[in-house]
N, C-alpha and C positions, 0 to 999 in steps of 0.2 A: 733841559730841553729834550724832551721825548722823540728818539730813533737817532739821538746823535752813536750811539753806539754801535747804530746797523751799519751806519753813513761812514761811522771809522773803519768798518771792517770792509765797506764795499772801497772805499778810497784806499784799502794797506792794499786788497784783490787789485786795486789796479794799478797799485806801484809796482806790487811782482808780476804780473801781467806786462806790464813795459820792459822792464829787465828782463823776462822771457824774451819776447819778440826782441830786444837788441842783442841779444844776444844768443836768440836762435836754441833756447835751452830745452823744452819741455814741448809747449801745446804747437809751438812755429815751425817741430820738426818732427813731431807724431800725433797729431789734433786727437785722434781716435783712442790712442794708447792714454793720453794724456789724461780724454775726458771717461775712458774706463776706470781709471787707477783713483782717480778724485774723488768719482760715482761709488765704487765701491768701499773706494777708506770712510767715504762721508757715511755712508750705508753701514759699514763695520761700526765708527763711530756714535751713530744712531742708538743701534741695538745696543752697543755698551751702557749708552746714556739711559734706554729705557733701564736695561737691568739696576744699575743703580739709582734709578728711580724707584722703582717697584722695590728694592733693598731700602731706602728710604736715608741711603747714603747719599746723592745728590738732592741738595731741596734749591730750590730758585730762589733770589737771594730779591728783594724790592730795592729798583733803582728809579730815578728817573728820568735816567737817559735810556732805558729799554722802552720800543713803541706799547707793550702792557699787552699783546695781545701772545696767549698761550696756543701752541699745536695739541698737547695733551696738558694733564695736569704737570706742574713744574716743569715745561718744555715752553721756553720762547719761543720766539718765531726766529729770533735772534743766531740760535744757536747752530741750526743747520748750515748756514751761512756763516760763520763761525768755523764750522769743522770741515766745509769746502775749501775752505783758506787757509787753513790749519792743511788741509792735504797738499792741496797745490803749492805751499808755503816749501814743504818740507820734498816736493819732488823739485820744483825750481831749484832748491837749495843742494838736494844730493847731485843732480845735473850739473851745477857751476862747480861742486868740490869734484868731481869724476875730471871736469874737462882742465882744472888747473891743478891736479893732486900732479905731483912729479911721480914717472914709472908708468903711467897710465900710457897706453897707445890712444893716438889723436883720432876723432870720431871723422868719419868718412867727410863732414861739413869743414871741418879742422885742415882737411891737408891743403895743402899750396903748392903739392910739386905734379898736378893735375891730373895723378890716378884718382879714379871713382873708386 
């Protein structure tokens, strides 16, 4: 089935998307910061992807669950979307290990004894 592959990646973006907002981890308490650091890892990510293209070390692989349409040679359309999720994947992630690692001082949303 052709874009089932996008559809898995936009449905994993919005499980951690919901565990963000419930838990107030990344985009729910710095929208701005959040969608800088995504933009740019996916942007980092990009240019890696060209380089090992043009190296002719990444080749794009025939499935048929990818929609078939290419941005450049051997670049899905798949893939950007991919490494946006891959970003926000891994900021959601270091944000829930910060706020449950023991030693860590509690983030200003954390306290409950009603200093700001």
């Amino acid at each position: 089935m052709p874009g089932l592959y996008l559809i898995a990646i936009l449905v994993s973006a919005a499980g951690v998307a919901a565990l963000d907002a419930r838990f107030r981890l990344a985009a729910w308490t710095s929208p701005g910061r959040t969608a800088a650091a995504v933009g740019i890892g996916t942007a980092f990510f990009l240019v890696w992807d060209a380089v090992g293209i043009a190296a002719g070390v990444f080749v794009k692989g025939d499935s048929p669950l990818m929609v078939g349409i290419d941005l450049a040679p051997q670049l899905p359309i798949e893939e950007p979307f991919f490494l946006a999720f891959l970003c926000y994947l891994g900021l959601v992630a270091w944000s829930g290990a910060l706020r449950i690692l023991p030693g860590r001082p509690a983030s200003r949303v954390d306290r409950t004894d009603g200093a700001a």
